[in-house]
N, C-alpha and C positions, 0 to 999 in steps of 0.2 A: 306658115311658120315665120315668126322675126326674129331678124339676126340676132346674136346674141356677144357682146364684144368679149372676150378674155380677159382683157385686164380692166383693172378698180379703176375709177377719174383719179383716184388719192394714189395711185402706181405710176402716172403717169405727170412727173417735175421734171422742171429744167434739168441740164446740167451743172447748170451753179450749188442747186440741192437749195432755193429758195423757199422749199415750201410752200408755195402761192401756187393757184389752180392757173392751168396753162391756155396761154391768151392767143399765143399767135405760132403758127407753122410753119416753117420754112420748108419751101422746095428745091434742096438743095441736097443730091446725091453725092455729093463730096462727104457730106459731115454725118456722125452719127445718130442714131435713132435718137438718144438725148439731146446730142445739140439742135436738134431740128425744132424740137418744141421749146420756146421761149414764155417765159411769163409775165409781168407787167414791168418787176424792176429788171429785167435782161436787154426788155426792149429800150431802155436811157440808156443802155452802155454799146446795143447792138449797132453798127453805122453799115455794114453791107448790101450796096445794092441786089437782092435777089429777091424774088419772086417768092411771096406767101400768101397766106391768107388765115381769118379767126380759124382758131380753134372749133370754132363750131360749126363754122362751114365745111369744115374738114371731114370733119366726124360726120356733117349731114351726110358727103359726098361719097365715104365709105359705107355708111349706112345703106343708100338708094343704090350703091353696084349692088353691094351684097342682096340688099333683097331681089332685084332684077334676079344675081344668080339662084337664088333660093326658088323664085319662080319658074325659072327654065328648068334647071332641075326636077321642081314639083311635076311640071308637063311632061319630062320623060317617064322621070320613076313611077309614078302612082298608076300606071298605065299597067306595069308592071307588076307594083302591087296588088292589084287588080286577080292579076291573073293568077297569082302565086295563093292569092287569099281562097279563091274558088280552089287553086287545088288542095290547099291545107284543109280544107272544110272535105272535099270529097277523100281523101286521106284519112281524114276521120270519120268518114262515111265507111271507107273500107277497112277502118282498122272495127270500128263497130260491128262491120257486117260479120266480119271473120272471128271477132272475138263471141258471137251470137253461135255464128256455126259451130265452132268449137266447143261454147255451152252446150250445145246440142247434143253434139258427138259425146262428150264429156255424160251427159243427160243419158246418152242412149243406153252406154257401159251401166251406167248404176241401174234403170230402169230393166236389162240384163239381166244384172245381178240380181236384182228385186223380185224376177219372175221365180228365177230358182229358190231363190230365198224363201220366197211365199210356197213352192211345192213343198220344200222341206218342211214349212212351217206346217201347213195342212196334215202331213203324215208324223209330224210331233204328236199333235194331239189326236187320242183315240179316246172311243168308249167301250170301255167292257164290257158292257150288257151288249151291242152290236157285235164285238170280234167274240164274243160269247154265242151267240146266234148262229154266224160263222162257223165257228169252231165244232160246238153240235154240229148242222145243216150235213157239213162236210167229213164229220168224226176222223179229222184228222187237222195237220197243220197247214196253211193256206199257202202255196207257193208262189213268192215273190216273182213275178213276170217282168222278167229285167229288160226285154227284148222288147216290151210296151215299152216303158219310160226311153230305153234309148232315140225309140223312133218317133216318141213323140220330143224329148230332147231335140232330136236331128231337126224337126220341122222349125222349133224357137230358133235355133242356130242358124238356121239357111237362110229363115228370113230377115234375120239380125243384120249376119253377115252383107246380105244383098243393100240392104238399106247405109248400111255402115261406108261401102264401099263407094255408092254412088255420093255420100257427101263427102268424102276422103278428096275425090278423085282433083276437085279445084286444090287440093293439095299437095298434088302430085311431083312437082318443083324441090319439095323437102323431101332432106333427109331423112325424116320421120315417116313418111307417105311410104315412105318402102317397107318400113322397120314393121308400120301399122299392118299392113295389107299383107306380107307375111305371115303376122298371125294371126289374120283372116284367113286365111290359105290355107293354116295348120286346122283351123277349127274344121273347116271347110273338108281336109284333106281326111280328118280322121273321121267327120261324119260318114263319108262315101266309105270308107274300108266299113265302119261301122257296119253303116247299113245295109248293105247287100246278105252278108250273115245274118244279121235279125229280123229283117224281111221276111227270109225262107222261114226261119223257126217259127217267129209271128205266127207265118202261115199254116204252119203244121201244129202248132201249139192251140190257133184258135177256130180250126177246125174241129181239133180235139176235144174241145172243150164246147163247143157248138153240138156235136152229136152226144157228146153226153147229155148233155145240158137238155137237149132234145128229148134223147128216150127217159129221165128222170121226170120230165114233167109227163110225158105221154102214162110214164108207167102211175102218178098222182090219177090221169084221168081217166083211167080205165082204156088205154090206146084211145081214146075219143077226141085229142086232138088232133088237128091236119098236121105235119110239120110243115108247108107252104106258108099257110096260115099262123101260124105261131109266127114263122120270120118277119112275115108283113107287118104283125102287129108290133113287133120287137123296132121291125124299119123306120114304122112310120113316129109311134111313139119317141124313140130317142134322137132319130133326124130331126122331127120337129123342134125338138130341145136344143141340138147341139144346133139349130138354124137362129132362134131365139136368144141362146145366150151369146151366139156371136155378133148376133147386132147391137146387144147390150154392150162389148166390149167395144164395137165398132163406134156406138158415142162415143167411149173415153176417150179412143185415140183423135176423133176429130174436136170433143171438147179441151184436149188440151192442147192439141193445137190450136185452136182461137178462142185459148184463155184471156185473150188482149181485146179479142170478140166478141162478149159472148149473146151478143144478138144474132152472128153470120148465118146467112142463109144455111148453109151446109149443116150448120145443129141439127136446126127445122126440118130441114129433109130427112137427117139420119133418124131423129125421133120419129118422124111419121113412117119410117120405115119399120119403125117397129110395134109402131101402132097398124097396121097395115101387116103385118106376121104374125100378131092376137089375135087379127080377123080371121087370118088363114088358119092359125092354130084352131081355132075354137069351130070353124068348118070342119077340118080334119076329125077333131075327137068327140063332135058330135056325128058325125057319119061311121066313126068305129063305135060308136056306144049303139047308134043304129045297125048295123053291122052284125056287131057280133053280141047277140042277144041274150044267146041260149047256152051252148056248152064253154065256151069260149069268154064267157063273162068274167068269170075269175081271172082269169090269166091275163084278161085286158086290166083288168083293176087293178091284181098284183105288179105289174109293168107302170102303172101309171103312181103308182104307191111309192114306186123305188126312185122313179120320175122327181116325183114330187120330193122326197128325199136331197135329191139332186139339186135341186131349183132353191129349196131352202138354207145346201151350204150358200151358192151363190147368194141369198138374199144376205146371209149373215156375212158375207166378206165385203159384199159391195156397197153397203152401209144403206142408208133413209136416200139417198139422193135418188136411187131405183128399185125401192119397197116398191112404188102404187104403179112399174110395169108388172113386178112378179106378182107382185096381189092378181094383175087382172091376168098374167097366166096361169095362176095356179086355180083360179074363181070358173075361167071361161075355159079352162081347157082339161085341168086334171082332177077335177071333181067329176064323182058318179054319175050324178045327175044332171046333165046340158040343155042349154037351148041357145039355138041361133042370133049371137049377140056379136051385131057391128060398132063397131071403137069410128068415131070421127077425128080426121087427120087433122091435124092445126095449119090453120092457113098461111101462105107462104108469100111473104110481101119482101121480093128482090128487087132491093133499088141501091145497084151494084154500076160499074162501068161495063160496056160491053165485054173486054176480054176475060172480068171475074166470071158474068153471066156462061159466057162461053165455056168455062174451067167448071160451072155449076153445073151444067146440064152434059158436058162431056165427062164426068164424074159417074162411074158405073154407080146406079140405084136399085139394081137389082139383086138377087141372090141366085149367084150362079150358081145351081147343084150340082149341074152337070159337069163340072172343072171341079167343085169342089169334096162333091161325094162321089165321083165317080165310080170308085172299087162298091161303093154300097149298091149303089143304082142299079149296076151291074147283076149283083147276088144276090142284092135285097136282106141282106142278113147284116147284124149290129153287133160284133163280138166281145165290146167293151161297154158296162154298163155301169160303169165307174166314174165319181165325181173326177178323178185322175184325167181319166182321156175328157174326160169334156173342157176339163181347166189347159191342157196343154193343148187343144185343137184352139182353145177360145183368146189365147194367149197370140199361137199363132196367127187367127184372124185380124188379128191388133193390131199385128206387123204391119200385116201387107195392107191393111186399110191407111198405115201410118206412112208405106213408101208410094202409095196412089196417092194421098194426097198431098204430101210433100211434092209430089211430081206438078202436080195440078194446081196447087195454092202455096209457094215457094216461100219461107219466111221473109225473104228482103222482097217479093213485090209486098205482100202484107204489110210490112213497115212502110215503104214508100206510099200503099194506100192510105193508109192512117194519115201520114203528112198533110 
């Protein structure tokens, strides 16, 4: 930095007010800041013996303190600066981080919204000729099963809420953190009265509707069906669906989270994970086509019929981006006719830092049925065969794929990877 003087050379004349630029400087604390500077005609009439010197030695002499002081200065402050600059940058690191989280949270409410949105939207549109089908089958009017939707509601909710709360929580400091998590609490608090009532009914409504359902098909086949067998086939067929279309939902949530990615290992994994469930599928439903040959053929066919029904809302909401998985589940698995057809996995080339690797391979890859279909496992019976429970089980899978890997792949390390 150089000095810089305050006043004009043309501000600074005699006291005589000669106009003439100023020649010489007296050192002389008696007189004033005018009389001090003389110009050429002051100096004929000046006769005082005192101590001066040019004008421009003057000026050098002020000049070389001042910049000395300008120097000493620079070597304290910018040391200073220094520090203060690193924290404004990380200041804006954290106003970034936090205005990111809050997109999120902000993200999560609408994405919320979007879920119910989209059920509503499903149950807008109907076709006549099926609720016509319906309406025959049953020769009456078909009763709305409120105690489904709640419980399948309750599961979106709880796992919202879970997710909501754990990014809240570096929020906890505001007043808003309390306001929020209250009505987290409230959602939370009426699920639980909720559910314990709809449960029971559930349970007694789809029993009910289990052994009907039972002895109408027996009475089609002449009693010549098992009912064991009928449930197995019910088990196997609709678990494998609802395992399938959760991995499909289980990409979106990890492709949108490394929308900023979209090479990340973790894709690649979830895809082969579902390439790797058309294997297992297409096992499956070529050992029930072997299976059940004889009396039993129909009822495996009609099941894989309603299946396939099933599989085709899914293709039409989830658009072209996962047509050529359901093509090859509906090819390899829900066609009459099967054979033994293995899908190759896409190869997985991780050149990540050690701790991402670690976040990669601690990352559950498997499908746990046993946590997740437990009540089925159990009775081997599937009492919802409705596009409804698969969209709100498949909804739910999305969650908790969304708070494992937000646990596991954190948006602010992601960003600071990128860097």
């Amino acid at each position: 930095m150089i000095p810089k003087m305050i006043e004009q050379i043309n501000d600074l004349n005699c006291a005589n007010n000669h106009n003439l630029e100023p020649y010489m400087v007296v050192f002389d604390p008696k007189l004033s800041q005018k009389e001090r500077i003389l110009c050429t005609k002051c100096m004929e009439d000046f006769d005082s013996i005192t101590k001066m010197v040019t004008f421009k030695k003057a000026q050098q002499l002020i000049e070389e303190n001042q910049t000395r002081l300008l120097e000493l200065l620079e070597n304290i402050i910018q040391p200073n600066i220094k520090q203060i600059d690193q924290l404004q940058k990380h200041l804006y690191s954290l106003k970034s981080y936090f205005n990111q989280e809050l997109d999120q949270l902000i993200e999560n409410t609408k994405e919320w919204i979007k879920n119910f949105d989209q059920i509503k939207q499903i149950h807008r549109d109907y076709s006549f000729f099926q609720e016509l089908d319906i309406l025959i089958s049953n020769e009456k009017i078909q009763q709305i099963n409120e105690s489904q939707f709640n419980n399948e509601i309750i599961k979106i909710n709880q796992a919202l809420c879970v997710k909501m709360k754990l990014k809240l929580e570096q929020f906890k400091n505001f007043n808003e953190y309390n306001q929020c998590t209250q009505i987290l609490n409230n959602i939370i608090n009426i699920v639980q009265v909720t559910s314990v009532t709809d449960f029971e009914e559930t349970e007694i409504n789809s029993q009910t509707t289990n052994i009907t359902e039972i002895s109408t098909i027996q009475q089609d086949e002449n009693n010549e069906i098992d009912q064991n067998e009928l449930q197995e086939i019910q088990y196997y067929v609709y678990e494998d669906l609802q395992n399938f279309v959760n991995l499909l939902y289980s990409l979106i949530a990890v492709k949108e989270h490394f929308k900023e990615n979209p090479s990340h290992p973790m894709i690649v994994i979830c895809r082969n994970k579902i390439i790797l469930q058309l294997n297992i599928s297409n096992s499956i439903h070529t050992d029930l086509i072997n299976q059940y040959k004889n009396t039993l053929k129909q009822v495996l066919q009609k099941e894989k019929q309603n299946a396939k029904k099933i599989i085709n809302q899914f293709k039409l909401l989830l658009g072209d981006e996962y047509q050529l998985h359901i093509d090859n589940y509906i090819s390899n698995s829900l066609n009459d006719e099967l054979s033994m057809k293995q899908l190759s996995i896409e190869k997985l080339d991780i050149q990540t830092s050690p701790n991402q690797n670690q976040n990669i391979y601690s990352f559950p890859l498997g499908i746990d049925n046993q946590k997740i279909f437990s009540h089925w496992m159990k009775s081997k019976t599937y009492n919802s065969k409705t596009f409804d429970s698969f969209i709100f089980k498949a909804i739910s899978y999305k969650q908790i794929t969304e708070i494992k890997i937000m646990a596991n792949f954190p948006l602010s390390s992601l960003k600071s990877n990128k860097k």
